[in-house]
PQR file of N, CA, C, O and H, with PARSE charges and radii, in Angstrom:
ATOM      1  N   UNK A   1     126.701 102.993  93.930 -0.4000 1.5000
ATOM      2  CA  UNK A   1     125.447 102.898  93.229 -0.0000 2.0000
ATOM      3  C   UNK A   1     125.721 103.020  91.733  0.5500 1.7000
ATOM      4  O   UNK A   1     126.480 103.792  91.147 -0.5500 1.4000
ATOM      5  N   UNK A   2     124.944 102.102  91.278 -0.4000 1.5000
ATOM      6  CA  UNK A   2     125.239 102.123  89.446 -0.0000 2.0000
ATOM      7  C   UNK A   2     124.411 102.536  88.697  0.5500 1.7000
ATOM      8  O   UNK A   2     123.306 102.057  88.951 -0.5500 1.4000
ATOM      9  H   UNK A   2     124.328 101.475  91.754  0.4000 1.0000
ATOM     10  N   UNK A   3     124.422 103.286  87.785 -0.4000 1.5000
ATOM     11  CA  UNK A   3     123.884 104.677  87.052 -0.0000 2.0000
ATOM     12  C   UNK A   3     122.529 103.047  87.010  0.5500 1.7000
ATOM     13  O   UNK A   3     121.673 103.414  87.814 -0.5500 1.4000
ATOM     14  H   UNK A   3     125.319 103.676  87.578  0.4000 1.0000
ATOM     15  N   UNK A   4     122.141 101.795  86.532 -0.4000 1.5000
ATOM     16  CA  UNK A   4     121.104 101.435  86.593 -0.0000 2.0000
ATOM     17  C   UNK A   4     120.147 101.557  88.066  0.5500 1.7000
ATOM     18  O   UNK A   4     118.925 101.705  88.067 -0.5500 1.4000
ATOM     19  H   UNK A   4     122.837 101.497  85.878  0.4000 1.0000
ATOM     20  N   UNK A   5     120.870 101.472  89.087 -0.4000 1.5000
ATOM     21  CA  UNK A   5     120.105 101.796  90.234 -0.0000 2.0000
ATOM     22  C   UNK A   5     119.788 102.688  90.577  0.5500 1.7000
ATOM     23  O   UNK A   5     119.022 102.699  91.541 -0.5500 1.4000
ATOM     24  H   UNK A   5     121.863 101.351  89.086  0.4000 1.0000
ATOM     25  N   UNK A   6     120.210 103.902  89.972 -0.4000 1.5000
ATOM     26  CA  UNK A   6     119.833 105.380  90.049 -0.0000 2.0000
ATOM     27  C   UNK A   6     118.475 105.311  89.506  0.5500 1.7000
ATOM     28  O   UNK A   6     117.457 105.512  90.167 -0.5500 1.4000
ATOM     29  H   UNK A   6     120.833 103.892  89.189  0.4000 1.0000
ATOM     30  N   UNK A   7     118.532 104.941  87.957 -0.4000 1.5000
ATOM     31  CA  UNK A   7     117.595 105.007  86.726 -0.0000 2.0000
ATOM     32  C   UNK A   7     116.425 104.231  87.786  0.5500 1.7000
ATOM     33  O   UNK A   7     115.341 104.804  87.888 -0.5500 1.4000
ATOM     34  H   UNK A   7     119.359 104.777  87.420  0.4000 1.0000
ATOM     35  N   UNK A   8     116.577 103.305  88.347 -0.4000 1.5000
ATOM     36  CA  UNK A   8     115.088 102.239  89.147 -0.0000 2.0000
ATOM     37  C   UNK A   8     114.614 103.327  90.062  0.5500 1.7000
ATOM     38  O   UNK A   8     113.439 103.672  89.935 -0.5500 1.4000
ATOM     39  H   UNK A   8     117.458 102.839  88.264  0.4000 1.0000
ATOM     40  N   UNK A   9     115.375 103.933  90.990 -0.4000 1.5000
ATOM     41  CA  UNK A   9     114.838 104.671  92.212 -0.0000 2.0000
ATOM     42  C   UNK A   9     114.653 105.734  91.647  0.5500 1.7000
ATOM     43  O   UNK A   9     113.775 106.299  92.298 -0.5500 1.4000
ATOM     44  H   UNK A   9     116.329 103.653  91.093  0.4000 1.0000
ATOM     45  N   UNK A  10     115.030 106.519  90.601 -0.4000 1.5000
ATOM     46  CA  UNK A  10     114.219 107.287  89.915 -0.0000 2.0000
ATOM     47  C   UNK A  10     113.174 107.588  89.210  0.5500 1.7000
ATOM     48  O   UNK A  10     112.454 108.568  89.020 -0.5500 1.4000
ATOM     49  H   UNK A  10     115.743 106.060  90.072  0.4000 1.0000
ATOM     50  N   UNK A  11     113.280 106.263  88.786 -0.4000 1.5000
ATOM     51  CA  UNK A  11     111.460 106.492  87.972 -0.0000 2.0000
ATOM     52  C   UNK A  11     110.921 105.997  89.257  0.5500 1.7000
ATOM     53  O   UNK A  11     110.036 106.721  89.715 -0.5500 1.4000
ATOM     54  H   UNK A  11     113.865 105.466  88.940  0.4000 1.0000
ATOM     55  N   UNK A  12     111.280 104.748  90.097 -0.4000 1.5000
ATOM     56  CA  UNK A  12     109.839 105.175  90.635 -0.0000 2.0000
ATOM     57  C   UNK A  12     109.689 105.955  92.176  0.5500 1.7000
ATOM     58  O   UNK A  12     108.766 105.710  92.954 -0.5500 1.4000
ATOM     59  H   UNK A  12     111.999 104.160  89.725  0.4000 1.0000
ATOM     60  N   UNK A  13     110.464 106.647  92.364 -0.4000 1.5000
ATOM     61  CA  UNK A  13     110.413 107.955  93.302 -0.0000 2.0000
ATOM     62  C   UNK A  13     109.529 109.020  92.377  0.5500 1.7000
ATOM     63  O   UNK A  13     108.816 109.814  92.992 -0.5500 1.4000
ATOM     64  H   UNK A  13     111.214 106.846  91.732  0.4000 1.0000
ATOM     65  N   UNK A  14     109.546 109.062  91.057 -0.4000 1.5000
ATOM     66  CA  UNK A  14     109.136 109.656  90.547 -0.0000 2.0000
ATOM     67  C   UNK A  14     107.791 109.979  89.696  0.5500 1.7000
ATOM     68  O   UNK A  14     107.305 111.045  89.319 -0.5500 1.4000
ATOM     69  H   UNK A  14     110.125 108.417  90.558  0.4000 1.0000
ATOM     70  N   UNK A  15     107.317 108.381  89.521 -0.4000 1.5000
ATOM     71  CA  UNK A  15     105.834 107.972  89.233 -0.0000 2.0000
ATOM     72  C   UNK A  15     105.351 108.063  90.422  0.5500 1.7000
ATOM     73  O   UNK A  15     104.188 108.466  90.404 -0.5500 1.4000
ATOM     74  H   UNK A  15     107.712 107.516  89.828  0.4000 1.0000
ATOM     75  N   UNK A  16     105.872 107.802  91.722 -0.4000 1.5000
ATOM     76  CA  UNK A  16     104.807 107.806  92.829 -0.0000 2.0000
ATOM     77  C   UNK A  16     104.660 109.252  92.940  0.5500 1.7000
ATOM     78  O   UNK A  16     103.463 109.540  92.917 -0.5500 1.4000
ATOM     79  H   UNK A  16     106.816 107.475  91.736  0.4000 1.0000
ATOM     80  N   UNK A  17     105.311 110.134  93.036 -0.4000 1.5000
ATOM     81  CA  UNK A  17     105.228 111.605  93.294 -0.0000 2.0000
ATOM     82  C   UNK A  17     104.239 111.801  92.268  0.5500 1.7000
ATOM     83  O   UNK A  17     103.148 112.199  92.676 -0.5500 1.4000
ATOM     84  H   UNK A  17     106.283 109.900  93.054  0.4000 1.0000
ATOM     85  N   UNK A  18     104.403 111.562  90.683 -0.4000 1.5000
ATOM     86  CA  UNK A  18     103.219 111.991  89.791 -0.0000 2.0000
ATOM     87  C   UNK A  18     101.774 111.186  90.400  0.5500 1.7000
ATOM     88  O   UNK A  18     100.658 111.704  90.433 -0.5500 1.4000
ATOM     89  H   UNK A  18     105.290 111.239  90.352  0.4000 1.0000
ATOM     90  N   UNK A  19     102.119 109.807  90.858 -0.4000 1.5000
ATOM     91  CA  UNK A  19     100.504 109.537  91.073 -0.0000 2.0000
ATOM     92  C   UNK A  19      99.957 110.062  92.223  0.5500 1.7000
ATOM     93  O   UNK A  19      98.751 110.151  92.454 -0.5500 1.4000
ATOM     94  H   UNK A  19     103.026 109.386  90.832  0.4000 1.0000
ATOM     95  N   UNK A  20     101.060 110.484  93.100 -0.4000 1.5000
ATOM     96  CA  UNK A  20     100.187 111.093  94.132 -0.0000 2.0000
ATOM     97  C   UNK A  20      99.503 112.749  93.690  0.5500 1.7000
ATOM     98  O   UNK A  20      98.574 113.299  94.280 -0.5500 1.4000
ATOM     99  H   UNK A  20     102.040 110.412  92.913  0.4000 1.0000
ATOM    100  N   UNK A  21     100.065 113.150  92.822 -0.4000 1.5000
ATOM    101  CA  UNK A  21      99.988 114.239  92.382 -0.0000 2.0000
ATOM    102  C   UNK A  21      98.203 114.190  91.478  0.5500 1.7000
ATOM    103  O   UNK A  21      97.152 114.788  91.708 -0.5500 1.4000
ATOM    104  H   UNK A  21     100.820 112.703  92.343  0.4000 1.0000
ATOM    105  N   UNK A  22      98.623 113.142  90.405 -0.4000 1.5000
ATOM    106  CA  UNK A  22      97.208 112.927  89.879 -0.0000 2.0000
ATOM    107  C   UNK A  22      95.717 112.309  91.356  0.5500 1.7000
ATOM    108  O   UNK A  22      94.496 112.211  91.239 -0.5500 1.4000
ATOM    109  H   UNK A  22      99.477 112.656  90.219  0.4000 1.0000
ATOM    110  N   UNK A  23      96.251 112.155  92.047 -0.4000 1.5000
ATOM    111  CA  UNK A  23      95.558 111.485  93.151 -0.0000 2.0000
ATOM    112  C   UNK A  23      94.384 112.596  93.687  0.5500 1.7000
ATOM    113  O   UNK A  23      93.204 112.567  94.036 -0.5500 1.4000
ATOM    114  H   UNK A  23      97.244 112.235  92.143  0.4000 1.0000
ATOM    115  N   UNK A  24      95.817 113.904  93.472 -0.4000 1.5000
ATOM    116  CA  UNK A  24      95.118 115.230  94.055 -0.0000 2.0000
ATOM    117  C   UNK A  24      94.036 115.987  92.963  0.5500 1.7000
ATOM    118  O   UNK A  24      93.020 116.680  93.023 -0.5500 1.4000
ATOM    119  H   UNK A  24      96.776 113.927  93.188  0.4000 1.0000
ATOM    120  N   UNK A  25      94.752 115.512  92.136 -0.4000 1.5000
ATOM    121  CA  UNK A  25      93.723 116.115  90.738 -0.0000 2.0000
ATOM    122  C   UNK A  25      92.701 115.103  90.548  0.5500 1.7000
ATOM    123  O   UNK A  25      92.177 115.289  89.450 -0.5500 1.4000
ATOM    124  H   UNK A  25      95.577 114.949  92.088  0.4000 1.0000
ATOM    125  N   UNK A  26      92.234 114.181  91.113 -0.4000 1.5000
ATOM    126  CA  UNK A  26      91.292 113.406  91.066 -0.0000 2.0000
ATOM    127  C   UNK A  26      90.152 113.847  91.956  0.5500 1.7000
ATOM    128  O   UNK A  26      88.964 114.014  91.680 -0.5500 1.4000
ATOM    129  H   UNK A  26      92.660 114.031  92.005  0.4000 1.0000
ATOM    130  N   UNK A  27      90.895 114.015  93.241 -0.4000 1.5000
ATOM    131  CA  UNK A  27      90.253 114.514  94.419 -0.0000 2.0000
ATOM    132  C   UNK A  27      89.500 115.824  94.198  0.5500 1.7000
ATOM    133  O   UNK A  27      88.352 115.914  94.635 -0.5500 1.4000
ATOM    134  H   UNK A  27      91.860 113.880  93.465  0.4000 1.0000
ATOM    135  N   UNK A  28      90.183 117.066  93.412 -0.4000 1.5000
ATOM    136  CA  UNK A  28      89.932 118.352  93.441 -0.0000 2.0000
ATOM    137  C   UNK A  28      88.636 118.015  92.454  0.5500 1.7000
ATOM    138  O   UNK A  28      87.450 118.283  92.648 -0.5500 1.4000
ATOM    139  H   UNK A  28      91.115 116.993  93.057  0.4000 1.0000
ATOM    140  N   UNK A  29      89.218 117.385  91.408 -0.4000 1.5000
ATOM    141  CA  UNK A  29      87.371 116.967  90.215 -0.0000 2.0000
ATOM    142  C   UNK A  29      86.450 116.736  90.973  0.5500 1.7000
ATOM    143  O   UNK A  29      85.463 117.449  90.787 -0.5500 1.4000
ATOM    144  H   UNK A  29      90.181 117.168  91.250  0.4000 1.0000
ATOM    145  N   UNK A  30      86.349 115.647  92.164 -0.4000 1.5000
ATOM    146  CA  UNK A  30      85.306 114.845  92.480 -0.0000 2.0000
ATOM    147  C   UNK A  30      84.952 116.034  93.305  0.5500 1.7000
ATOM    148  O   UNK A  30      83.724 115.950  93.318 -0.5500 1.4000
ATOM    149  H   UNK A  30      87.151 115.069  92.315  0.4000 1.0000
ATOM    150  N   UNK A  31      85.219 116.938  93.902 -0.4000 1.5000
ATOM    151  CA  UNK A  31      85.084 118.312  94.867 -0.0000 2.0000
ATOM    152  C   UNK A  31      83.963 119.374  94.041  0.5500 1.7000
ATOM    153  O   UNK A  31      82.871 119.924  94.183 -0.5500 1.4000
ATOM    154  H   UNK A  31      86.216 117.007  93.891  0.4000 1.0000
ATOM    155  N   UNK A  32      84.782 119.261  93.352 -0.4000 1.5000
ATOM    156  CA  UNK A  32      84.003 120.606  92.134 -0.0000 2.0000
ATOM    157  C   UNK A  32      83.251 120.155  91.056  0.5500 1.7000
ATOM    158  O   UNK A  32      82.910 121.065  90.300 -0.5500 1.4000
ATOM    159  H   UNK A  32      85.670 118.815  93.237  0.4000 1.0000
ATOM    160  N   UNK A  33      82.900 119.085  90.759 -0.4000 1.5000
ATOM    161  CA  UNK A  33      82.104 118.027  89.944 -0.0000 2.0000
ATOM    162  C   UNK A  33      80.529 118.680  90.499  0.5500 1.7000
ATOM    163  O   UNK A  33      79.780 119.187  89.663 -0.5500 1.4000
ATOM    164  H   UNK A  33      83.176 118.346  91.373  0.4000 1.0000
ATOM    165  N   UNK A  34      80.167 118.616  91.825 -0.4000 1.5000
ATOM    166  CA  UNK A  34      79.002 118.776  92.381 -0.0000 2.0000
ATOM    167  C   UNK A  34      78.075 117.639  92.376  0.5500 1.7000
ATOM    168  O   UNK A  34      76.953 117.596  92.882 -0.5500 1.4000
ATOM    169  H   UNK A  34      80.775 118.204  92.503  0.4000 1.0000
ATOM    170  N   UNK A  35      78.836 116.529  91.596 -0.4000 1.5000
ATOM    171  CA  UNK A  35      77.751 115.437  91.143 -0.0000 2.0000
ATOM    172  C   UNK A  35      77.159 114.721  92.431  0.5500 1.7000
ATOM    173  O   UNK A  35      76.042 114.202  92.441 -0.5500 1.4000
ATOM    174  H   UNK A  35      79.747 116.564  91.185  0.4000 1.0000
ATOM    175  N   UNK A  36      78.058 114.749  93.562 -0.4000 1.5000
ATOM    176  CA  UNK A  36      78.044 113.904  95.079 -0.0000 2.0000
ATOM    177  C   UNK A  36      78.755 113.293  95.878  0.5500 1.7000
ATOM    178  O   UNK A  36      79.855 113.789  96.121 -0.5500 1.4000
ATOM    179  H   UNK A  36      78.964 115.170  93.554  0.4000 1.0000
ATOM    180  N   UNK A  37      78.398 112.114  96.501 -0.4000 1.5000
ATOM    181  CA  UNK A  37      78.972 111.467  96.691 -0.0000 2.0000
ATOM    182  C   UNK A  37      79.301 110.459  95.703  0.5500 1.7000
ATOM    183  O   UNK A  37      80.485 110.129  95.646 -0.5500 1.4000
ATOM    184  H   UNK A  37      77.504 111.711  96.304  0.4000 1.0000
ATOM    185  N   UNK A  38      78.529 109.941  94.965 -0.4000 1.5000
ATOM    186  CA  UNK A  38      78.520 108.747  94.218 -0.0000 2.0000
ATOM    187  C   UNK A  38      79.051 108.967  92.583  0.5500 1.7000
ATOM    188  O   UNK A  38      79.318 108.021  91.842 -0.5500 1.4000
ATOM    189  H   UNK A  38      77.567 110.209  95.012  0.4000 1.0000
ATOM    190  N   UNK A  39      79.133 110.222  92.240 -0.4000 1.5000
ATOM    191  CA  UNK A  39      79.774 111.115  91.467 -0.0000 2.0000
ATOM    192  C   UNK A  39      81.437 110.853  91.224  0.5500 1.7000
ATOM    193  O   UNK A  39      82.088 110.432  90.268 -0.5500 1.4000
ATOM    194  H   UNK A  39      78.916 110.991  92.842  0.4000 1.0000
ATOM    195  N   UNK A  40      81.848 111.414  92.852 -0.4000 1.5000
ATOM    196  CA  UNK A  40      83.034 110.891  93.699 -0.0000 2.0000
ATOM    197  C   UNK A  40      83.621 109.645  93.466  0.5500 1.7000
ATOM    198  O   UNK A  40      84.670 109.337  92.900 -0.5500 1.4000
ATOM    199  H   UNK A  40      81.319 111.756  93.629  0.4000 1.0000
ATOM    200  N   UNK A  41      82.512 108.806  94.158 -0.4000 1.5000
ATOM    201  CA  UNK A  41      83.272 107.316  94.012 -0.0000 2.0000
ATOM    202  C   UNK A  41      83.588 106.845  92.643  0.5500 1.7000
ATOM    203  O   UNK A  41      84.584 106.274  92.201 -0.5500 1.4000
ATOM    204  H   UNK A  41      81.660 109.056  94.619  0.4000 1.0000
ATOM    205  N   UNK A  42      82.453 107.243  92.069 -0.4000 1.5000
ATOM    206  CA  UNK A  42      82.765 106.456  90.029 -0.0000 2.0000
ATOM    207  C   UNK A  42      83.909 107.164  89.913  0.5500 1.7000
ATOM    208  O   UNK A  42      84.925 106.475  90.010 -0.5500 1.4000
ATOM    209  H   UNK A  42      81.644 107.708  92.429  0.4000 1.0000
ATOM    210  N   UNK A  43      84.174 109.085  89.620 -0.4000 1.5000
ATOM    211  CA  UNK A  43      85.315 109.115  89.179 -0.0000 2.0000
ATOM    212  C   UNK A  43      86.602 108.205  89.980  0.5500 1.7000
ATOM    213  O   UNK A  43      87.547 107.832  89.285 -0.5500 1.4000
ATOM    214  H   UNK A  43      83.349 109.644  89.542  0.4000 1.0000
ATOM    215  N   UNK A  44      86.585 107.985  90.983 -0.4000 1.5000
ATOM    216  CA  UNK A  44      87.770 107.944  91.827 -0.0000 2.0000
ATOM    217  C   UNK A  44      87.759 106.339  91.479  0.5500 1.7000
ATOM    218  O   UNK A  44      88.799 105.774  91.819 -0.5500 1.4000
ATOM    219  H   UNK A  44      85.818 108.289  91.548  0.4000 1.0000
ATOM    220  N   UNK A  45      86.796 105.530  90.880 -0.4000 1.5000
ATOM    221  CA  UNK A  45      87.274 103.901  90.866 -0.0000 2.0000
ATOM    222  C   UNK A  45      87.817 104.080  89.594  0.5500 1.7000
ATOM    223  O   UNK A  45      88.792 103.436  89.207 -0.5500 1.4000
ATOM    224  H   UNK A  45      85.952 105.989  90.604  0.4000 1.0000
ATOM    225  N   UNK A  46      87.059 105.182  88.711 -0.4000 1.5000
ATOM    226  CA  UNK A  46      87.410 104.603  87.373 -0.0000 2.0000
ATOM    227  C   UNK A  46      88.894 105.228  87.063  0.5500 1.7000
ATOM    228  O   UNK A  46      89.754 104.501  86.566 -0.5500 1.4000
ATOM    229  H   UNK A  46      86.266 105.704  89.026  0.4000 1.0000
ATOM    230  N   UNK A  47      89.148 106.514  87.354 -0.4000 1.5000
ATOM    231  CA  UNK A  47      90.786 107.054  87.295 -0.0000 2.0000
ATOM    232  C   UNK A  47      91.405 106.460  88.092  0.5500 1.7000
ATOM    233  O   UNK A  47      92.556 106.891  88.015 -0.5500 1.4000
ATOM    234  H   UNK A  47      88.449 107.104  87.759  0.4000 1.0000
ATOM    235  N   UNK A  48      91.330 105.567  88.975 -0.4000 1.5000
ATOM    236  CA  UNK A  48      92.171 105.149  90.193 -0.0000 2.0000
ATOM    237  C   UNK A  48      92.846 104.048  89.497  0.5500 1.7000
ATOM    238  O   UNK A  48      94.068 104.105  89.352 -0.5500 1.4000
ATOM    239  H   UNK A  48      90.395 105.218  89.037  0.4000 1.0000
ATOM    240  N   UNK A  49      91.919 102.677  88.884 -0.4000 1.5000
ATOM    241  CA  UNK A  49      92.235 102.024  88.050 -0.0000 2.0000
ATOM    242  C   UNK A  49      93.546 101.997  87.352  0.5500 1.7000
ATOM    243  O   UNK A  49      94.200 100.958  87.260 -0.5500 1.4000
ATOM    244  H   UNK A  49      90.927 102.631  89.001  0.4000 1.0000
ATOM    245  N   UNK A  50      93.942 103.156  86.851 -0.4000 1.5000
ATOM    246  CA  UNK A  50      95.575 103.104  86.336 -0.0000 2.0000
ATOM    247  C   UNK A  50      96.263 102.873  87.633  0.5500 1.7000
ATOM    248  O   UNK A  50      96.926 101.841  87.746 -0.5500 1.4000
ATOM    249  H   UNK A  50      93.411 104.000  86.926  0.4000 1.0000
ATOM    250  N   UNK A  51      96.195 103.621  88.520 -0.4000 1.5000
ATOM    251  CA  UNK A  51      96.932 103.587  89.843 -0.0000 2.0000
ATOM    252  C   UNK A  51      97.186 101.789  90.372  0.5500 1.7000
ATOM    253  O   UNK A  51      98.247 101.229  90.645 -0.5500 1.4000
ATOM    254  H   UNK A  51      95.657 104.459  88.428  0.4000 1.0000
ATOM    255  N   UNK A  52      95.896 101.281  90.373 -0.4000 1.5000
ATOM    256  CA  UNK A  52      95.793  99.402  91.007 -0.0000 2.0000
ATOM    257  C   UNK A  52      96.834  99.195  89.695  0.5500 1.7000
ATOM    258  O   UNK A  52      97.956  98.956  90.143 -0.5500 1.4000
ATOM    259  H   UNK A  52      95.034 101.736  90.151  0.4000 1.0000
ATOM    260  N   UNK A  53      96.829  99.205  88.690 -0.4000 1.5000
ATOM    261  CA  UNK A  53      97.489  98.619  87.395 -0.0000 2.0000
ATOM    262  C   UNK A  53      98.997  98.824  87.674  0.5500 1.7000
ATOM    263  O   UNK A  53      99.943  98.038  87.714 -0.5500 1.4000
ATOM    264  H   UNK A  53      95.918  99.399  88.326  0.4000 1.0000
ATOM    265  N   UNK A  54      98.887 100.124  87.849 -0.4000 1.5000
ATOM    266  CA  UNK A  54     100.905 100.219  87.811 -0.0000 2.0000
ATOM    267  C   UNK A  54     101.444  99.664  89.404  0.5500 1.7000
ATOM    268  O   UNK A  54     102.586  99.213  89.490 -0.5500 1.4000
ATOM    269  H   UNK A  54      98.118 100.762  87.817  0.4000 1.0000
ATOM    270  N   UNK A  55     100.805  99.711  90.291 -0.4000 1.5000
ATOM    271  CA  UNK A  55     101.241  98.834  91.841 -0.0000 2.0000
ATOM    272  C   UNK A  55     101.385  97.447  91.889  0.5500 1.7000
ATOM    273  O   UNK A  55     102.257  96.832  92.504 -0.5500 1.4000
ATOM    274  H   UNK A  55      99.877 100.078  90.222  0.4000 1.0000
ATOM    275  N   UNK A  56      99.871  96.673  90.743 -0.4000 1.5000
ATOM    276  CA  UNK A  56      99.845  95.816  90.658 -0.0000 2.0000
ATOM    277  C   UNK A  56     101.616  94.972  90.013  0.5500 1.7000
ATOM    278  O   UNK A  56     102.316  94.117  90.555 -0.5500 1.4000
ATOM    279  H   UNK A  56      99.163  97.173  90.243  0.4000 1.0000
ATOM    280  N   UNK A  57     101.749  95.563  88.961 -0.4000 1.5000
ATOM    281  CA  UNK A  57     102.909  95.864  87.853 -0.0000 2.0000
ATOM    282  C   UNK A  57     104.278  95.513  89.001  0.5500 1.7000
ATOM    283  O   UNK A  57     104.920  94.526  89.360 -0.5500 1.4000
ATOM    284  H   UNK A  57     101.180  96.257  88.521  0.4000 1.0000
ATOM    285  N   UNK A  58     104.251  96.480  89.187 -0.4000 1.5000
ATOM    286  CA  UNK A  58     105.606  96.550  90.649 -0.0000 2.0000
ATOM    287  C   UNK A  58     105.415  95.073  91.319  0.5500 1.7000
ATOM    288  O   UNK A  58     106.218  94.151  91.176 -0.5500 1.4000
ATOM    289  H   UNK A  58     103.729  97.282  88.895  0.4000 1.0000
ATOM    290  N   UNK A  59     104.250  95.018  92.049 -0.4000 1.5000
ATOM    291  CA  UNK A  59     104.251  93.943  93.028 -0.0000 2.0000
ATOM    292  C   UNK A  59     104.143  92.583  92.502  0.5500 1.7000
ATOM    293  O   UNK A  59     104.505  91.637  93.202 -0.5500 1.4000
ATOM    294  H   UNK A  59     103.597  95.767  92.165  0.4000 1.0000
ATOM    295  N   UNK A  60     103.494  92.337  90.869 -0.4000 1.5000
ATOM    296  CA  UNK A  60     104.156  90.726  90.624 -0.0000 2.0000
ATOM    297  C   UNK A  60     105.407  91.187  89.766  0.5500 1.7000
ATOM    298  O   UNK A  60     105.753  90.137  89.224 -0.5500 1.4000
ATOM    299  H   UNK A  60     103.199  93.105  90.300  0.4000 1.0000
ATOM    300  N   UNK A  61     106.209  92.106  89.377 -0.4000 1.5000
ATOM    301  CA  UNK A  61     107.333  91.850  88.878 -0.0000 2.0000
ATOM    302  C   UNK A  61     108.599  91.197  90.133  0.5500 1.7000
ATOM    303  O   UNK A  61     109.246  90.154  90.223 -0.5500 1.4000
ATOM    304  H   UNK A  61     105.929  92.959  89.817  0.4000 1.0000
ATOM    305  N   UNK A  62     108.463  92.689  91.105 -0.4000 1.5000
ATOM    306  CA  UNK A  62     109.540  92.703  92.257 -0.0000 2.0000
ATOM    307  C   UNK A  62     109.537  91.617  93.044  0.5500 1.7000
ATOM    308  O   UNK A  62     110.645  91.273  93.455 -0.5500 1.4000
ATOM    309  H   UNK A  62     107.937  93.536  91.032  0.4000 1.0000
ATOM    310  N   UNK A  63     108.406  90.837  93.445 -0.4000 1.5000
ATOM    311  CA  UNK A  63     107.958  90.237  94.376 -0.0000 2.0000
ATOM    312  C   UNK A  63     107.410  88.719  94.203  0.5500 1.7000
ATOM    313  O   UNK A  63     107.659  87.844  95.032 -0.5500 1.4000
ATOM    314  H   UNK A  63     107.506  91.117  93.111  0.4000 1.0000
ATOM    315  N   UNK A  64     106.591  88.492  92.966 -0.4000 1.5000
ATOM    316  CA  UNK A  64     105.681  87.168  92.453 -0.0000 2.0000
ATOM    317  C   UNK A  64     106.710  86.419  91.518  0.5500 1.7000
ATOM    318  O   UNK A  64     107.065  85.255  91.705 -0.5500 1.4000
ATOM    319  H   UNK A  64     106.388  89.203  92.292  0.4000 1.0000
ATOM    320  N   UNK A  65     107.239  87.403  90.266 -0.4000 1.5000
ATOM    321  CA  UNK A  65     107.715  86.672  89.520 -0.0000 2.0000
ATOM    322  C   UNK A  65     108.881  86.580  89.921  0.5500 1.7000
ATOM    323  O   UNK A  65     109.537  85.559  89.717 -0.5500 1.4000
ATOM    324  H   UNK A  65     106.951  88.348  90.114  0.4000 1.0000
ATOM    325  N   UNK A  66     109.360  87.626  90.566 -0.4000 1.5000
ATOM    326  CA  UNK A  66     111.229  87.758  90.917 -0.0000 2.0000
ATOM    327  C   UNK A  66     112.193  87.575  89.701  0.5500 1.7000
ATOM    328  O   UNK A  66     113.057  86.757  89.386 -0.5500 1.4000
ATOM    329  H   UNK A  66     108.827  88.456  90.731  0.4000 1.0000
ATOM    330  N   UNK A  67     111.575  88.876  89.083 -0.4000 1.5000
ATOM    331  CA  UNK A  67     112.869  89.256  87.780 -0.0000 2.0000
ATOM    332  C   UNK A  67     113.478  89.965  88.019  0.5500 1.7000
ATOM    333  O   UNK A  67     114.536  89.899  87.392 -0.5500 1.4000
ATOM    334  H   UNK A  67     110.873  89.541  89.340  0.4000 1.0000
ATOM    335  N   UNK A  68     113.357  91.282  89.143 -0.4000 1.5000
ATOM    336  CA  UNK A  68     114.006  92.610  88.779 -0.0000 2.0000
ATOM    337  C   UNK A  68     115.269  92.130  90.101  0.5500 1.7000
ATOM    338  O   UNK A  68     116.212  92.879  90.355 -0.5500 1.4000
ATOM    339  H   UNK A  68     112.498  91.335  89.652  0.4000 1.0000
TER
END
């Protein structure tokens, strides 16, 4: 393995662990918010949004365009 293939499976072993992490801190807001259900859903489309962006990112680089 070459210190660049380390560097790939590291960041993103490591962004997914942070987004799952922010995932939870999304979850715990929409909990203690009190706003509702619908409270819930807005925060969770509108913070989630980074989440579709950086998957999106991955899946036409790795996969659509075929650079990496």
């Amino acid at each position: 393995m070459t210190i660049a293939e380390f560097e790939s499976y590291a960041m993103n072993i490591t962004l997914t662990i942070f987004m799952l992490w922010m995932a939870a801190i999304i979850w715990k807001l929409g909990k203690e918010s009190g706003g509702g259900k619908w409270a819930y859903i807005s925060l969770s489309l509108a913070l989630g949004m980074g989440f579709v962006g950086f998957v999106a990112k991955i899946v036409l680089v790795e996969f659509v365009l075929d650079v990496g």
